[in-house]
N, C-alpha and C positions, 0 to 999 in steps of 0.2 A: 827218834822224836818225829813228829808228825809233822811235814811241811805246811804251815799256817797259809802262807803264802798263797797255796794254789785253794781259792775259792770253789772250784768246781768240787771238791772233796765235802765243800759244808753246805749242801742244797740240801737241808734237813727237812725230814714229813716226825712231825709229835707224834708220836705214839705211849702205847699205855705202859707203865713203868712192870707191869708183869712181865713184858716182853723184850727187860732190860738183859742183858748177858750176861749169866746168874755168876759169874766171877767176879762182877765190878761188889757186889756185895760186902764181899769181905775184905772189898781195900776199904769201905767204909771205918773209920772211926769210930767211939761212941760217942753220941750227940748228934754224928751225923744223916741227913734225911735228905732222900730224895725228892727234890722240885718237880724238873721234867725230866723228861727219855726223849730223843729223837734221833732217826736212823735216816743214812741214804740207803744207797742197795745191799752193803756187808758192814757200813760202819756203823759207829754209835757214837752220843754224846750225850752224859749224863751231867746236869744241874744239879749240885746239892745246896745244902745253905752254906759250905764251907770254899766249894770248889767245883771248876767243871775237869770232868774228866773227860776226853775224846779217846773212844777206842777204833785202833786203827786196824782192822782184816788185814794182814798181809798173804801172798802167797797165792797157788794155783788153789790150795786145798783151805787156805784161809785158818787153816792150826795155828799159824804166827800172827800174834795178836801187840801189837803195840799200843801201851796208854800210858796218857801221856796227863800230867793233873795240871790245871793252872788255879793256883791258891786266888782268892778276892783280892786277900790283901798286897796281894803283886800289881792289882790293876789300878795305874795311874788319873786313866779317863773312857768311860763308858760311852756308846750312844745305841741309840735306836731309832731305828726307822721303821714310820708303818709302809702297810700296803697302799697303792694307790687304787686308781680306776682302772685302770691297762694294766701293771704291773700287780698280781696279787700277793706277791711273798714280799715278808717282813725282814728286818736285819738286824743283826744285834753285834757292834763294835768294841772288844776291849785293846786297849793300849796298855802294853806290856814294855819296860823299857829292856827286855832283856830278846825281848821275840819281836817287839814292831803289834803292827794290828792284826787281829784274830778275829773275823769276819765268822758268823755264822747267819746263812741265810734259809731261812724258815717258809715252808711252802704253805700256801694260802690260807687262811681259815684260821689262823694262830692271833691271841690275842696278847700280842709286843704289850700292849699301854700297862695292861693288868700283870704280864710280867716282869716289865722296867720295874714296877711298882717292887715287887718282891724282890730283884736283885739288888736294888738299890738300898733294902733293907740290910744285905751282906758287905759288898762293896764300901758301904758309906760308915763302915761301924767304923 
């Protein structure tokens, strides 16, 4: 499982959901749809309307891939933070009582308001 803990692992840039890890695909569901895609340098974290999934690169050659799901309805209390003036990256906090908080931090340019808006759509059912 993915260490939640170490923040430096979730300095996430959005990207386009084509450029998703064409594996995460068929742990899809039916029903299920992808929100966003965002990557650091080998990992991934995909939003769906059911669950986010973080895939984790392991390894020198990165063939070892850890993913790890965190269902909505596991999440106790959300938040969000925008970007500021000095600071441009966004954040997005869930609490988990079983993992503690899961921090993902979204690099500049990303619009947190309008996506609160749609997780909260998941989260809150």
């Amino acid at each position: 499982m993915i260490d939640f803990s170490n923040n430096a692992l979730f300095k996430l840039t959005p990207i386009a959901t084509k450029e998703m890890i064409p594996i995460i695909n068929q742990f899809l569901i039916d029903g299920e749809i992808v929100l966003a895609v965002f990557k650091t340098i080998r990992d991934q974290v995909v939003f769906t309307n059911k669950r986010v999934i973080a895939a984790n690169v392991q390894g020198f050659t990165g063939k070892k891939v850890d993913y790890t799901s965190i269902p909505y309805s596991k999440v106790q209390t959300f938040s969000v933070e925008t970007a500021g003036t000095l600071d441009l990256d966004c954040e997005i906090d869930f609490f988990i009582s079983a993992v503690g908080r899961v921090r993902f931090e979204i690099r500049g340019g990303f619009d947190i308001v309008s996506f609160n808006r749609i997780i909260s759509e998941y989260v809150l059912k």
